[in-house]
VEXLUMFI-646292 format. One record per residue: x, y, z negated of N, C-alpha, C, CB in turn; residue in one letter. Coordinates in steps of 0.1 Angstrom, whole numbers, plus 5000, padded with zeros to 4 digits. Each point is the difference from the previous one (the first is absolute). Glycine has a CB too. Layout:
N
XYZXYZXYZXYZA...
//
This chain:
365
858293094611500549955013498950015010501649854988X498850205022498850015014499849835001500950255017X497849744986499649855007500450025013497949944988X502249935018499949985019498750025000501749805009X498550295003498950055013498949835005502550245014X496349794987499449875001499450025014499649954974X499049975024499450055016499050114988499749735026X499950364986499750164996499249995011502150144987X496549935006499150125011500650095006498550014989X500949995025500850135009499450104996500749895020X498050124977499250114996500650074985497949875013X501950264988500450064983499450014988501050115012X498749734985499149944989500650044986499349795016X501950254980500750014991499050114992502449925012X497050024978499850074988498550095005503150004991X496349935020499150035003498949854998501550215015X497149824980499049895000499649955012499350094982X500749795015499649885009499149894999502050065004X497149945003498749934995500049865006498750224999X501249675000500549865004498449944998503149994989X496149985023498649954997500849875002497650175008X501949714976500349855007501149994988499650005032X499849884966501449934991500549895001499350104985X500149835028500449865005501950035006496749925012X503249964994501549975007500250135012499849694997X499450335005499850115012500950184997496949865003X502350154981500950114995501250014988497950065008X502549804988501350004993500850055008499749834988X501050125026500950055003500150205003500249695007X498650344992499850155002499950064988498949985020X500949934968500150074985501850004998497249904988X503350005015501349954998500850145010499349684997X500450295017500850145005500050114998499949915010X498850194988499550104993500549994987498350025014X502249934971500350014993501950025002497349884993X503350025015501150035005500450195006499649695004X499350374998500150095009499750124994499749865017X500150124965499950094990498250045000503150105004X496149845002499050085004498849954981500549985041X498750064961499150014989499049935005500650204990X499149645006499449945006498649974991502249935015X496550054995498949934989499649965015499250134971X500249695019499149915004498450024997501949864998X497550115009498750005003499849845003499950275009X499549684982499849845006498549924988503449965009X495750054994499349874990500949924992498149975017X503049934991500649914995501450025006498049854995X503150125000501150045002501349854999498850284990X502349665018501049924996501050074992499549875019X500449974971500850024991501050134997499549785005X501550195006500950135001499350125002501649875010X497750154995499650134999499150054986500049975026X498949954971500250014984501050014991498649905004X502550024998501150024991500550164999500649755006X499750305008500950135001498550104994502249955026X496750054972499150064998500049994982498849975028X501549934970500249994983501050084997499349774996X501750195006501250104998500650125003500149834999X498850205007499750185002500950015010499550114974X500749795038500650095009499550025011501449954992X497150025008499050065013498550014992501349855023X497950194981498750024995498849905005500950244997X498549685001498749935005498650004997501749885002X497350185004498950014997498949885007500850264996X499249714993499349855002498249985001502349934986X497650155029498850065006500250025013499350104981X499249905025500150045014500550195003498049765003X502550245009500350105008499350094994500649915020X499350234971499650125003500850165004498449844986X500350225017500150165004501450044992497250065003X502849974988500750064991501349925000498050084986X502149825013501949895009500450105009499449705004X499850315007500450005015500350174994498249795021X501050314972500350144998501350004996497950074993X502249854996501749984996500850014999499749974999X500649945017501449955004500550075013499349754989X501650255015500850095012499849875008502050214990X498349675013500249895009498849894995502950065004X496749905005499149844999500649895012497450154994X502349734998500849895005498649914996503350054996X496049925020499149924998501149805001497550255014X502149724973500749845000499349954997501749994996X496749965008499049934985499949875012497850254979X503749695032499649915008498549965007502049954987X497450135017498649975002500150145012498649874972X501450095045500050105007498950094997501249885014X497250074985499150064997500350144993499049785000X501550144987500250074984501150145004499849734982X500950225024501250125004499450105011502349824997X497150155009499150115009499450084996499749895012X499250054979499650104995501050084985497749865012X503050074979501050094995500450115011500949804985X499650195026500350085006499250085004501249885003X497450095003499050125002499650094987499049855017X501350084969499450084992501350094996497949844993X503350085010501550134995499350175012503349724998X496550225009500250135011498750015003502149985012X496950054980498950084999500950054986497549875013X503150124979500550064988501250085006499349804982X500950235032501450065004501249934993498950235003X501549634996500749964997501049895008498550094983X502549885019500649945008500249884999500650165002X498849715004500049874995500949905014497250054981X503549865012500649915003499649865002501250154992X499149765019499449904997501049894992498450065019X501449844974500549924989500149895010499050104975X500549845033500249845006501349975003498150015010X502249874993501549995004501250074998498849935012X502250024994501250044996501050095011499649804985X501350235013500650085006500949915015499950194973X500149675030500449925007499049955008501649964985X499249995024499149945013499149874995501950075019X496649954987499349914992500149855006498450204993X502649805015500549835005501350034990499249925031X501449894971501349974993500850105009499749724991X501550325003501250035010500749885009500550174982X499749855029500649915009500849934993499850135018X500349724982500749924993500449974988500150035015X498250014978500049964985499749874999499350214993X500749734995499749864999498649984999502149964989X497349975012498750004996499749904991499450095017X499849904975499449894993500849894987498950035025X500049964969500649854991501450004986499549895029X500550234975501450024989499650124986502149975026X498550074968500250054982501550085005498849744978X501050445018501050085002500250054986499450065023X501449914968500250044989500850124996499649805000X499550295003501050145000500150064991499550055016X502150014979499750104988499750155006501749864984X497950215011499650145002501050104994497549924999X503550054994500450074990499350074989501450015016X498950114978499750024987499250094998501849934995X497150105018498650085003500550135005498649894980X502550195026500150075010499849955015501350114983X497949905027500149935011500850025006498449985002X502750115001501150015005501249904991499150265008X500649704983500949894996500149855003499850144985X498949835027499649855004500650005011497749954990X503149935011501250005015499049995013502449834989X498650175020499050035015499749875003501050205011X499849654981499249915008498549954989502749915014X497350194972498949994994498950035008501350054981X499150125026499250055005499349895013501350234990X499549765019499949895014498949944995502449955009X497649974977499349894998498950024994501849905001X497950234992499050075000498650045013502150064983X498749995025499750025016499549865006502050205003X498749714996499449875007499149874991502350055015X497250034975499049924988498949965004500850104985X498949825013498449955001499050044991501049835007X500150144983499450034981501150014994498049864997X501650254995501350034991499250024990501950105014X498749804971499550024988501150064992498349815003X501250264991500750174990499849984984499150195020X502249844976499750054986499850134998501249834994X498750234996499850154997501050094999498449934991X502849985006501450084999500749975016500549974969X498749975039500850035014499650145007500049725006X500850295006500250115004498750045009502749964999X496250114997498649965002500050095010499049924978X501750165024499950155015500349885009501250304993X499749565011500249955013498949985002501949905000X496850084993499049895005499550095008499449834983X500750305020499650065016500450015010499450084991X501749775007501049985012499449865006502350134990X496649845003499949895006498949995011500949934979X499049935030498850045016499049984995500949945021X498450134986498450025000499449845000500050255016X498949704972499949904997500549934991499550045015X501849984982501049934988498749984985503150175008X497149774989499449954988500950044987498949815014X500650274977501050054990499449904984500450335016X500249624978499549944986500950074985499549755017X499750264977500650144988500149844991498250355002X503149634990499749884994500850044985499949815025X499950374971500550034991500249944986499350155015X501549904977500349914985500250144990501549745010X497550324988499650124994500149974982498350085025X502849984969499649994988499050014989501350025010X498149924985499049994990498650055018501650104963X498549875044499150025011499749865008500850265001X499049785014499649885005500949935007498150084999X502349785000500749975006499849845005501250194987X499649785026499749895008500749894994499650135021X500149724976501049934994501149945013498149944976X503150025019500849945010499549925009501450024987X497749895009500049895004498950035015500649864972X498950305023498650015013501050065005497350044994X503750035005500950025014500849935002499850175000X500349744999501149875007498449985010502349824976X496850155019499049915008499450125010499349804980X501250305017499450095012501449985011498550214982X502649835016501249975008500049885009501250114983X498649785009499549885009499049965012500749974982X498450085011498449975006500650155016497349924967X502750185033499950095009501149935010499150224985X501949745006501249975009499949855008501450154982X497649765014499649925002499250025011500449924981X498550175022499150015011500750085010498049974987X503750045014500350045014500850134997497949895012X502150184977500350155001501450024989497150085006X503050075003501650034989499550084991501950025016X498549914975499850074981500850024995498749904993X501150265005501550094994499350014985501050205025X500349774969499450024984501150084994498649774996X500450355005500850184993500249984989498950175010X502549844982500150024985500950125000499849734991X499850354998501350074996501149974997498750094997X502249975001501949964999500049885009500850054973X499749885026500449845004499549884995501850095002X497849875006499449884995500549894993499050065016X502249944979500549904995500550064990500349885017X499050214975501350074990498550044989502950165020X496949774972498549994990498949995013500750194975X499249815035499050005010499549895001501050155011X498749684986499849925003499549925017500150094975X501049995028500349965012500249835006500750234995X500249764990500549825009498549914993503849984998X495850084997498549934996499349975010499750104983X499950065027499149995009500949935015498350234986X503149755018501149935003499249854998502250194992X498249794995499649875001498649955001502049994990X497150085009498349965004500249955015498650204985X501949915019499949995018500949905005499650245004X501849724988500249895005499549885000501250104999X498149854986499249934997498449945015501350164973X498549955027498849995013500850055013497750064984X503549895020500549985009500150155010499249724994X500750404997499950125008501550045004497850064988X502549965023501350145005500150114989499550005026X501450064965500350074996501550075003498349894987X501450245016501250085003500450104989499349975025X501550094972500450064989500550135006500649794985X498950365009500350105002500850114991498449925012X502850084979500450014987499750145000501949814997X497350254990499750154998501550074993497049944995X502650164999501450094992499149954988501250275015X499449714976499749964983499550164996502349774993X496350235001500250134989500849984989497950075004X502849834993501050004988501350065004499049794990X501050245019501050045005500250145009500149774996X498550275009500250105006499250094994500749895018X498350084974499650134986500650004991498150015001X503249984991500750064996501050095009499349854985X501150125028500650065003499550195002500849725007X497850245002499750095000499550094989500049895017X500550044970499850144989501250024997498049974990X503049995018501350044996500549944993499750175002X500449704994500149854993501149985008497649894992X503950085010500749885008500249914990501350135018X497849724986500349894994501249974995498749955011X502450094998501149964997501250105000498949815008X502050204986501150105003501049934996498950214997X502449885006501649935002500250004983501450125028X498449994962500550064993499149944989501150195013X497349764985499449954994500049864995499450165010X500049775001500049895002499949895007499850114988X500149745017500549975007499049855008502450144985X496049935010499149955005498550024992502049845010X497150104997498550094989499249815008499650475003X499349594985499649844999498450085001502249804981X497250115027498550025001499049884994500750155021X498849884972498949984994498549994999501650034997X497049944999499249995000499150024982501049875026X498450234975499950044984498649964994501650225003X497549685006498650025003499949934987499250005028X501649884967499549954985501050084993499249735002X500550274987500550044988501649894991496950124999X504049965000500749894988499549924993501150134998X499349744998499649924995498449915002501950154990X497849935021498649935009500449855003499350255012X499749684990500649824999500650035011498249814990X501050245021500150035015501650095006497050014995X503350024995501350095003501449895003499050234981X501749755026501149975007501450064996498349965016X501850194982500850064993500649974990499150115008X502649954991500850014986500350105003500949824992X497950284999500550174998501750044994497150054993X502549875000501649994992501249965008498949934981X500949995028501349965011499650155011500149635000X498350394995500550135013500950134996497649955012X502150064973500450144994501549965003498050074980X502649825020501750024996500149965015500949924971X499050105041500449985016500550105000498449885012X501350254986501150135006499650015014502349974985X496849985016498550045017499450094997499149805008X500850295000498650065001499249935001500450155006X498149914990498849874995499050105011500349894966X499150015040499050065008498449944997502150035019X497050054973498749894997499050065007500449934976X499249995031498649985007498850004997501249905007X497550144992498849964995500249954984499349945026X501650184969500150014984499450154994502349845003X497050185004499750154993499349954985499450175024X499649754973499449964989500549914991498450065011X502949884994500849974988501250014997498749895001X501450255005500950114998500950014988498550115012X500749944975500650034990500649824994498350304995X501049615005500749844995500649985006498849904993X501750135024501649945005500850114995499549875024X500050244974501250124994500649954989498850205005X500249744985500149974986501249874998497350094997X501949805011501149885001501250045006498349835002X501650225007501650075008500950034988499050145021X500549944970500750114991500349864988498350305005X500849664991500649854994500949935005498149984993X502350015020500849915006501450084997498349895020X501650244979501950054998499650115008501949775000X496950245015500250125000499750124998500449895007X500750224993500050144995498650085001502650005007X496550034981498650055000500250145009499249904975X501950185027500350085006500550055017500149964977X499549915028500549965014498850065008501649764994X498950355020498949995003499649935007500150134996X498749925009499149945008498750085005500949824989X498850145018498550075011499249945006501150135006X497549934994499349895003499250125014499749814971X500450115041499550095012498649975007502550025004X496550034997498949955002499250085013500149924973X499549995033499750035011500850015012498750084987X502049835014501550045004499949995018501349884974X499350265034500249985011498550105006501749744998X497150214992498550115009500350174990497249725005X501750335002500250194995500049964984498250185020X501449774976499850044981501249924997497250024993X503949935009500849964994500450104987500449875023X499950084969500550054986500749904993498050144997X503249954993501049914992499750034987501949985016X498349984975500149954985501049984998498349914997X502750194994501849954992499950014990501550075012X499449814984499749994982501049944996497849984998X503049994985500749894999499449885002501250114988X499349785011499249844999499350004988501749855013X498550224978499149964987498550134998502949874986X496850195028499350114999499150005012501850124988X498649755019499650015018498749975000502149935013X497649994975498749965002498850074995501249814999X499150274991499250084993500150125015500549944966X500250095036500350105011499250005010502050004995X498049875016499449945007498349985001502349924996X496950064991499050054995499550135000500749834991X500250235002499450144998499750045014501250074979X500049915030499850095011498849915012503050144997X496049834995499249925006500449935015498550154986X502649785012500449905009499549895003501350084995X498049905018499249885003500949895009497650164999X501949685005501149975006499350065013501149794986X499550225024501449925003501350064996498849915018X501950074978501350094989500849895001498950154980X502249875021501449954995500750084991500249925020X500249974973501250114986501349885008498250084964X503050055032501449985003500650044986500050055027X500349834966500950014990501850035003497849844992X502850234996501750035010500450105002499849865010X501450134990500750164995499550055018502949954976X496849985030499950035016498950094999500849785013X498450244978498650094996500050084999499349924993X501950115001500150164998500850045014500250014970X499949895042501250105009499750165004500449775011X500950314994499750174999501449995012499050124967X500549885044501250005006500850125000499149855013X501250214980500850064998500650064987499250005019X500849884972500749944989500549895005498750074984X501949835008500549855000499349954991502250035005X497149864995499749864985501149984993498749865012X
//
């Protein structure tokens, strides 16, 4: 399935190298857009945020974790001085073009560096969803509120190309939850949401999908009411819902069945911690939608199949759902997990259990 069109370079970066000095807040949103825009990206940074480490682990950008040399700048067709330090970008720039190379500056954003006429100012918590990491999938009042941020604190699965929509000065906070990597505990981003929102300013807090749908949203909701903060609510598109579609998944059909149940796969069956009755889920006749289940994949397959349902049912597991590397995994339910593995599937992934897995629009279920 084609993805939605996102924000995109106007330049014809596609599948051409692009050199990114800077791994602060300055150059996520230019790794984020340049990656949207097919281009072949590497960082150049001593130290790098979270997110940008992350996409650099998982092989979908390159980071050399050193200062600027000769041989980068030979490399690459485009330079994008971002190392936030005007100094630092000048001279990036003097040394791209003594190399005949074309360099860009990284500062600020593509908006006016005042608020827009009759934005709100101050004192309040914007709880935006982003949707499901295409930036063309975050609504326009996501965007708006992006544009009028003071501070906007980010997870790694939000839509990381807006943050070059934000004004010159915005304060960007990376408050990623990276598997087996580094991650921020809840409780320091509630106290970040508060404290910023407390000294006067609007705090947009970027999540991917929706914030209320495994996002722990009404958590950071209720912190801020707690310390007496304004919270406004911006509802994202669910990736449970719109990466399957876009691999050709319809949750739902006339002729199938007659609703799909979403889930959370992060513990395992029979974990103290688990909440679930796999067995009340296997006999619903829902499609099953699991969340942050890639690693305990094959045991909800297993208990499923103990509950009554058919080891033969499909299912798919879609990963990366909505950015360029999206990829699917089809299997029966008693195969998805071994399957899922092999095809070295990392999260972020959804599996869609259900005869809806196999859809072929042009057959019938």
């Amino acid at each position: 399935m084609k993805r939605t069109a996102g924000l995109r370079v106007e330049l014809p970066v596609a599948g051409r190298d692009v050199l990114v000095v800077g791994g602060g807040p300055e150059a996520l949103g230019k790794v984020a857009v340049l990656r949207g825009s097919d281009a072949e990206v590497t960082v150049v940074a001593d130290t790098a945020m979270a997110s940008i480490a992350d996409l650099a682990d998982r092989g979908l950008i390159r980071w050399h974790r050193r200062e600027l040399t000769t041989a980068d700048l030979d490399a690459c067709w485009l330079v994008i001085a971002a190392t936030g330090d005007p100094v630092a970008d000048a001279e990036v720039g003097r040394r791209a073009a003594d190399r005949r190379r074309f360099c860009l500056p990284g500062s600020g954003g593509v908006v006016a560096q005042e608020p827009p006429a009759g934005a709100r100012l101050g004192g309040r918590v914007v709880l935006v969803g982003g949707g499901p990491g295409d930036p063309g999938l975050i609504t326009v009042a996501g965007l708006t509120a992006i544009r009028e941020a003071d501070v906007v604190v980010h997870d790694r699965l939000a839509p990381l190309a807006v943050l070059d929509e934000v004004r010159s000065g915005t304060q960007i906070i990376d408050v990623s939850k990276i598997p087996g990597g580094a991650t921020t505990p809840q409780e320091e981003i509630n106290r970040l949401l508060v404290a910023h929102a407390a000294a006067g300013k609007t705090v947009v807090r970027l999540k991917g999908g929706d914030n209320f749908v495994f996002g722990r949203g009404g958590e950071e909701w209720q912190a801020c009411a707690v310390a007496g903060i304004e919270v406004q609510i911006v509802p994202g598109v669910s990736s449970a819902v719109a990466v399957p579609a876009l691999a050709g998944i319809p949750l739902t059909h006339r002729t199938a069945n007659q609703g799909f149940t979403i889930i959370t796969g992060h513990v395992p069956p029979g974990d103290p911690r688990s909440m679930l009755d796999y067995r009340a889920l296997a006999r619903s006749r829902t499609a099953l939608v699991i969340m942050m289940g890639v690693a305990n994949l094959a045991a909800i397959a297993a208990e499923l199949i103990a509950g009554g349902m058919d080891p033969q049912t499909p299912a798919a597991t879609v990963a990366d759902g909505t950015m360029p590397g999206q990829r699917s995994v089809r299997a029966p339910l008693v195969d998805i997990g071994s399957a899922t593995v092999a095809a070295g599937i990392r999260p972020p992934a959804i599996t869609v259990i259900g005869s809806v897995a196999a859809f072929d629009p042009k057959k019938d279920l």
